[in-house]
N, C-alpha and C positions, 0 to 999 in steps of 0.2 A: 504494500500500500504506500502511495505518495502521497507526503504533505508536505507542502508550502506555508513557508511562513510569510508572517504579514512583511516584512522587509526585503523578503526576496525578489527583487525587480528582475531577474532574468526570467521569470513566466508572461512579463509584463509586454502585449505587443502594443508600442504604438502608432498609427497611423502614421504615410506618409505624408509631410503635409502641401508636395508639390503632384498628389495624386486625384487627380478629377476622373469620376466615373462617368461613363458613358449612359449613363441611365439618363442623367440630365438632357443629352443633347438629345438622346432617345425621346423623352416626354416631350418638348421644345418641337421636335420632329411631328412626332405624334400629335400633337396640339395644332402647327400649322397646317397640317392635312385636313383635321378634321375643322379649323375653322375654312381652309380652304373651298369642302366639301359643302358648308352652310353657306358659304356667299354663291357656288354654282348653286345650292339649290333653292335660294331665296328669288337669286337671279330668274331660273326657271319659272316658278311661282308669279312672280312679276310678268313676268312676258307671256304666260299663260293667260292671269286676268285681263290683260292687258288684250288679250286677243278676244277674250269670249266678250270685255266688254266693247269691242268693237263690231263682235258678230250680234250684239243686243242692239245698240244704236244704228247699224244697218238694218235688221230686223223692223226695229220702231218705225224708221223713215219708209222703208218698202210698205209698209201697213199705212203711213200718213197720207205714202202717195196714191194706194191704193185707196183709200176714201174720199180721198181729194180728187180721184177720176169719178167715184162712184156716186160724189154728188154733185158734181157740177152739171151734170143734167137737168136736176133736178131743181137749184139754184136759180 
C-alpha cells in the first residue's frame, strides 16, 4: 500500500501554463456554424414570407380586378 504525505510535492502535477486546449477553439468553431446555420435559416424564413406575401397581394389585386370588370357593366 502507498501513502503520501501531505509535503510530498513529487505526486503533485501541475498544469502547463503555456498549454491551451483545443476544446476552446473546438466550441468557438462549433458556435460559428451553428450561429452560421441560424442567419441561412432566418434568411430562408424571410424570403419565404416575403414570397407568399407577394403571392397574397397578387392574389388581392387579380380579385380587385376581377370585380372591377365585373361591375363596370353594371355601373
Amino acid at each position: 500500500m502507498v501513502t503520501t504525505r501531505m509535503n510530498d510535492l513529487s505526486s503533485v502535477h501541475l498544469p502547463d501554463p503555456d498549454f491551451k486546449p483545443r476544446a476552446n477553439s473546438r466550441r468557438r468553431t462549433r458556435k460559428a456554424i451553428i450561429g452560421l446555420l441560424a442567419a441561412l435559416i432566418a434568411a430562408a424564413m424571410i424570403g419565404w414570407l416575403a414570397f407568399l406575401g407577394w403571392g397574397v397581394v397578387e392574389l388581392l389585386r387579380t380579385g380587385a380586378n376581377f370585380i372591377d370588370s365585373v361591375w363596370k357593366p353594371f355601373a
